[in-house]
N, C-alpha and C positions, 0 to 999 in steps of 0.2 A: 504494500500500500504506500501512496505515495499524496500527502496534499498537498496540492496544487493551489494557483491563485483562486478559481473559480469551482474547485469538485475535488474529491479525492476519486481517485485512479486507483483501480487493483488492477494487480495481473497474475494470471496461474501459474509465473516463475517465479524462482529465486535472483536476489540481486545482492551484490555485496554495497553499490552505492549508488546514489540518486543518478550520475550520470549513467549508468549501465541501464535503469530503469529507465529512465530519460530514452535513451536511444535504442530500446526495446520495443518501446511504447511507438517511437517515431514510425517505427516499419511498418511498410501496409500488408507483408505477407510474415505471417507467424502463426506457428500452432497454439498459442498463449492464447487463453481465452483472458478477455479484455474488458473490463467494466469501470464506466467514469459514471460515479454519484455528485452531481450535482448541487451545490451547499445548499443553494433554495427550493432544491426539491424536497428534500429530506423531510421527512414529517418525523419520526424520533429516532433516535439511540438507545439502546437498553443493552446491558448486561446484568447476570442473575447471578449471584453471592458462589453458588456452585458449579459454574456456567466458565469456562475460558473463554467462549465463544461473543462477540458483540455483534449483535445484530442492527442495522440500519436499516429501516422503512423508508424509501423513496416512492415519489412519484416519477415514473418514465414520460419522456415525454409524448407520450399517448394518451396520459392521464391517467393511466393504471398504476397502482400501487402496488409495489412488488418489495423486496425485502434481500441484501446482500450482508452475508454472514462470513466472519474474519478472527481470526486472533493472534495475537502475537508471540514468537517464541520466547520474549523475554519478557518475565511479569514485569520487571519494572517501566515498559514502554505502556502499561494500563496509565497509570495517573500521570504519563505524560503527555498521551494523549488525549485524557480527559481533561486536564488544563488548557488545553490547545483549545478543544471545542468552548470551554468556556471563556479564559482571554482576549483568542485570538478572534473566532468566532461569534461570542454572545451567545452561547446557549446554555439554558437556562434548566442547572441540577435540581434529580428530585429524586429522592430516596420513599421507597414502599416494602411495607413487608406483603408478598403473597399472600392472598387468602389459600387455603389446602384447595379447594375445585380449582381454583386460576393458577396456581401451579402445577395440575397432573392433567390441564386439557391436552396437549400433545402427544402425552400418554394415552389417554382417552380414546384418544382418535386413532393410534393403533395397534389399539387393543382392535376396536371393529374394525379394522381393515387386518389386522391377521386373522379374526375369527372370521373374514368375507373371503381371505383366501384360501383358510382350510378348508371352509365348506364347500370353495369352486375346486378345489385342487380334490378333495374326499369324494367326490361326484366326477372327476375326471379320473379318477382310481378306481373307480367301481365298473364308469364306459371302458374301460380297457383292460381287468378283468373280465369283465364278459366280453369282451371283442367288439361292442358298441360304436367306439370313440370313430369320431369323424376321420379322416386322413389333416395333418398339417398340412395348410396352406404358404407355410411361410419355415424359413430354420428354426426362429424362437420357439416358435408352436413344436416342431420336432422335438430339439431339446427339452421342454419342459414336459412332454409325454413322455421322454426317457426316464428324467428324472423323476416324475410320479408312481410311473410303471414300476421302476426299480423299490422305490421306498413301498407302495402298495397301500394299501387301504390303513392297514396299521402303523405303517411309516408314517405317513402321512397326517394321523393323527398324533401321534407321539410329537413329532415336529412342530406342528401346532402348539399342543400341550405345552412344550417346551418354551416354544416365544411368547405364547399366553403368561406362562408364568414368569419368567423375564420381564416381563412388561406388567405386571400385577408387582413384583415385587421394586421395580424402579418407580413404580405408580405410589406404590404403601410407604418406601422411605423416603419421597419426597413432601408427600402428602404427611406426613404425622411431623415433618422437618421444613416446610416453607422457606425458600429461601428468599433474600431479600433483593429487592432490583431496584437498580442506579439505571436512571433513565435522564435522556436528556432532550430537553424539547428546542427546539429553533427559537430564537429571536423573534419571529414574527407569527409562532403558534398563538 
């Protein structure tokens, strides 16, 4: 990450210094995937007490809101970057503890999307023991017949089981331990 006069700039590589960044950025053909957030787009900053990760909420200019997630390898560049937004930029700190639901909705969410794909995956185990299943239209489709096939009905659910509870018990120790988030809102919020 790199802030600029007008956005911060990521990129999918590694850089030892701002000019190597600089003239990485410049190139119009690179495998670097390439994202410039925009300061007055921004609609907040958050980080979570247990969280390395800082997520930034932009508007694109499309007007859809969408979300760029970052962190850094050395703790000590958190509060120096959080100075920055607040000094250099004017954005305006606010500290919240979690309520336990507004903490485990991400969990929440999948939880029902593992239980949505054992029951498509446990129903695609059963068309292929009995010889049902359609033919793949596509490799993915192949691959993921193998892989069902081979695990089986009971695979299949065991595997489930297994991310269900992963996700129940990431759910239970966040949920009874809330943690707190540093957010920070724009200047002109």
């Amino acid at each position: 990450m790199l802030a600029g006069e007008t956005a911060f700039l990521f990129s999918s590589q590694r850089f030892t210094s701002t000019e190597e960044f600089r003239a990485a950025w410049d190139k119009k053909l690179s495998l670097a995937t390439k994202v410039e957030v925009k300061y007055d787009a921004i609609k907040s900053i958050h980080k979570d007490d247990d969280d390395a990760a800082i997520l930034i909420k932009y508007k694109t200019f499309l007007g859809i809101t969408t979300d760029c997630q970052f962190s850094f390898d050395d703790a000590g560049a958190y509060p120096a970057f959080f100075t920055f937004l607040q000094k250099d930029r004017y954005f305006t700190k606010q500290e919240e503890k979690l309520t336990p639901l507004k903490s485990i909705v991400n969990y929440l969410i999948g939880i029902v999307a593992a239980l949505a794909l054992t029951a498509f995956s446990y129903s695609q185990a059963l068309d292929i023991a009995q010889g049902t299943v359609e033919d793949p239209t596509n490799h993915k489709q192949e691959i993921f017949n193998l892989v069902v096939g081979f695990l089986g009905t009971n695979g299949v659910l065991a595997v489930g089981a297994l991310l269900l509870a992963y996700l129940g018990y990431k759910a239970w120790a966040r949920c009874t331990n809330p943690p707190n988030r540093l957010r920070f809102l724009p200047p002109n919020a």
